[in-house]
N, C-alpha and C positions, 0 to 999 in steps of 0.2 A: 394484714399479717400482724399480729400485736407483737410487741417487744421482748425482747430477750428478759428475761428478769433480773436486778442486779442482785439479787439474794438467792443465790440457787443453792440447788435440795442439799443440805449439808447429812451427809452419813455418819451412823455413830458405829463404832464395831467396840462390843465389851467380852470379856475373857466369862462374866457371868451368864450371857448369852448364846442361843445356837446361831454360827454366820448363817449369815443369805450368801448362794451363792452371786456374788459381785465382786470385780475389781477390787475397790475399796477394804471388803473383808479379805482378800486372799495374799493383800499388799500389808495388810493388819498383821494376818499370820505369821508374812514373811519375815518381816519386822520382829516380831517372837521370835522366831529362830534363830534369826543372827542377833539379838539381842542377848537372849541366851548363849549361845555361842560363843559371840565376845566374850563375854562375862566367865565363862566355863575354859575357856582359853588359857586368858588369863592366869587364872587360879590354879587350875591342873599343872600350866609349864612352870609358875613358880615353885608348887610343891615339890614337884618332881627334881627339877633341876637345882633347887637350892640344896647348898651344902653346910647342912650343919656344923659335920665335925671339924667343917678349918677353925686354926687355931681363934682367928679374931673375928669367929660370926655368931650373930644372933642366936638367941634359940630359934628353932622352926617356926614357934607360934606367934613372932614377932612378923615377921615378913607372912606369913599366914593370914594374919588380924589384919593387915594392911591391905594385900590383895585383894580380901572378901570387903575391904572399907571401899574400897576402890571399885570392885563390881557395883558395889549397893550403889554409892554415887553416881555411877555415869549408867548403868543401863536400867535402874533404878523406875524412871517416867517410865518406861517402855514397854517392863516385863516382869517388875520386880526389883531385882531381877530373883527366881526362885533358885538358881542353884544347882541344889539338888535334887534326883528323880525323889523323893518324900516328900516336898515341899507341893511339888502339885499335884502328885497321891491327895498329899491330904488336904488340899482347898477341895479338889473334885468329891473328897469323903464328907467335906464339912458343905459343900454347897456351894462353896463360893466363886468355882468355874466348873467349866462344863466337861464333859471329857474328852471332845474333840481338842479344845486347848489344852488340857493336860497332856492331849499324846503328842501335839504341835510342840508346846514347852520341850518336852523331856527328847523329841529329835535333836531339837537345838542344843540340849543338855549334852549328848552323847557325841553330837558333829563337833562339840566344842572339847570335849574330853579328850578324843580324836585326836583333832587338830594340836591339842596343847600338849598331848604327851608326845604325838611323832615331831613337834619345836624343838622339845624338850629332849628328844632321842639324839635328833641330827646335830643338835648344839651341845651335846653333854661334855667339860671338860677329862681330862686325863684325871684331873685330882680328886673327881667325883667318888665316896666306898664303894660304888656298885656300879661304877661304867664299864669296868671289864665282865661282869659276872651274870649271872642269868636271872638278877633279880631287880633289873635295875626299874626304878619305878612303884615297885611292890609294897602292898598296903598287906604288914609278914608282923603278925602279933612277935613280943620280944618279952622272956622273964614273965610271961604270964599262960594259964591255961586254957585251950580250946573255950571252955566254958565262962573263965575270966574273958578272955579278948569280947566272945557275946553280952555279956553284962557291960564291958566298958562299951562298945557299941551301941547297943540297946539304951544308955543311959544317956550319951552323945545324943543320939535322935530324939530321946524324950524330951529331952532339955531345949535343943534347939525348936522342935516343935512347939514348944510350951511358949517358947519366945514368940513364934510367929503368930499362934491363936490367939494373945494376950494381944498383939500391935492389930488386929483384923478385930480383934470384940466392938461387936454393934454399940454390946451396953456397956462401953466399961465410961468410970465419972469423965466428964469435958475436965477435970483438971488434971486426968492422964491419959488424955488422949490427942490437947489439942498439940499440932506439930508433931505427933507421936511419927507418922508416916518421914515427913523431912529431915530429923534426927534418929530415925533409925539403922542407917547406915553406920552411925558411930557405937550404938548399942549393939549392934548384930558383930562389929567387930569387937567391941571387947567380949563379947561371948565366944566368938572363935578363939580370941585369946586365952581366954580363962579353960577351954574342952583343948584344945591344942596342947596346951603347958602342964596338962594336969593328966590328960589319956596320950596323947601324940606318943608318947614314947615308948607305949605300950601295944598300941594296935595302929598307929598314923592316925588316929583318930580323922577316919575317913568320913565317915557319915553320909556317902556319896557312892553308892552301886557301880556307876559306870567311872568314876575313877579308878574302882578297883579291877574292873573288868580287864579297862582297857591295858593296861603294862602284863596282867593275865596271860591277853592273848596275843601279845607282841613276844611275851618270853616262855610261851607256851608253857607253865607254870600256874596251876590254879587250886593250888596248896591254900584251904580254909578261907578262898573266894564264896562260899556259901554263907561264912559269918556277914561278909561287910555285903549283900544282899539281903538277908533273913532277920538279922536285926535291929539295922535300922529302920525298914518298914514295920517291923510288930513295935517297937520304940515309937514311930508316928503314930500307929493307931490308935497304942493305949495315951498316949499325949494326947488325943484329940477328943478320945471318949471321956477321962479324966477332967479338959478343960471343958467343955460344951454340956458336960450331964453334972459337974461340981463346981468348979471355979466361976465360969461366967453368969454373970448378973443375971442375964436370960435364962438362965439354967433354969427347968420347970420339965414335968412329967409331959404336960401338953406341948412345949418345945422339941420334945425327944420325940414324941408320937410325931408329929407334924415332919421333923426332917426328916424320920425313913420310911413316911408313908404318901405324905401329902407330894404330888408329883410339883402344886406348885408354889411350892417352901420357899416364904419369903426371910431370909435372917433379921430383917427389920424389923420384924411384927414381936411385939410382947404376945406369945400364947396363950400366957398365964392371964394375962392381963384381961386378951382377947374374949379368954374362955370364964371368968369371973363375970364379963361384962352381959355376955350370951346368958348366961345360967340368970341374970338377974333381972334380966327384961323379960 
């Protein structure tokens, strides 16, 4: 009977990939979930529960930047951590996972929205504006119009998009990109700082579907819940068409062809390159 091996089969499981079904993939997944979750926890019961207007607190977008510093840090290895449901909309648009993990991701998204606004419900103080009233929670544009609150939406998800497609470019120079991944977490929070302090006070500068869903359907109230849905998805995709077909280095006619057709579109491969090389041989 020969010997046990002392190198046994090590399993890879990638979010760019379809699982096998195995152990290892399903524990992978799970891992996403509560990954996300924590992370979406977090974030939601601070939003919600913090009070801006006491006399001696923060603006929102201080403790805001801080939270989303603090997901990025700790579930960061894991998952990301992505967030929000756009963010893996638009990896699964751009290729760069599959869509089983985008719909695994964005469970963990919603379980975590969840969970952090009903913390955030049972712990809410007396001094809170909106702990008696039927809004508590609510992502309620203020001093601006239907079509204002979509634009500032719309512009929130473009921008943060644009942050995420720039830190994920194959081709951008090794002298912005090296550690780009390990210090992102401080860049992703001063960007929430800066869309926080500058829309927050106009629409909660959500950027986030199932934040807004959820306080929605706890105060059965879903007064312009269409905006912080509808615009920050068309805000991702034109972020994404915009980086990938103009900004990114790769950017190329044969790059474009290949990712909505080629079924097995590598982001690594220069096309342009690829296809100069072809034509010359």
């Amino acid at each position: 009977m020969p010997p046990k091996s002392l190198h046994p089969k090590v399993f890879h499981a990638s979010m760019a990939d379809w699982p096998v079904c195995n152990w290892y993939n399903i524990r992978y997944m799970l891992r996403l979930i509560f990954s996300e979750m924590m992370a979406n926890t977090a974030i939601i019961f601070t939003l919600v529960h913090y009070n801006a207007e006491y006399p001696t607190s923060l603006p929102l977008s201080v403790p805001a930047a801080a939270v989303f510093g603090w997901a990025m840090w700790v579930c960061g290895p894991i998952s990301g951590p992505q967030i929000t449901p756009i963010i893996p909309l638009a990896l699964v648009f751009m290729r760069h996972i599959t869509v089983i993990y985008g719909v695994v991701v964005m469970v963990g998204q919603f379980l975590g929205a969840l969970l952090g606004y009903s913390l955030a419900l049972a712990m809410r103080p007396d001094n809170h504006p909106n702990s008696h009233g039927k809004d508590y929670g609510l992502s309620l544009r203020k001093h601006v119009s239907v079509g204002q609150a979509f634009g500032l939406e719309f512009m929130a998800a473009f921008w943060v998009t644009m942050a995420v497609s720039a830190t994920l470019d194959e081709f951008r120079p090794p002298v912005w990109s090296q550690g780009h991944i390990t210090s992102f977490y401080a860049f992703f929070a001063v960007t929430i700082l800066w869309l926080a302090a500058v829309i927050g006070h106009y629409t909660g500068c959500s950027i986030h579907p199932f934040r807004s869903l959820i306080p929605a359907m706890f105060n059965n109230n879903y007064q312009d819940v269409w905006i912080y849905f509808t615009a920050p998805i068309l805000g991702m995709i034109v972020a994404v068409l915009a980086y990938e077909m103009i900004m990114s280095e790769g950017a190329s006619t044969a790059r474009i062809k290949a990712w909505f057709t080629d079924p097995n579109f590598d982001r690594h491969i220069d096309y342009k390159q690829l296809e100069e090389e072809e034509d010359n041989s």
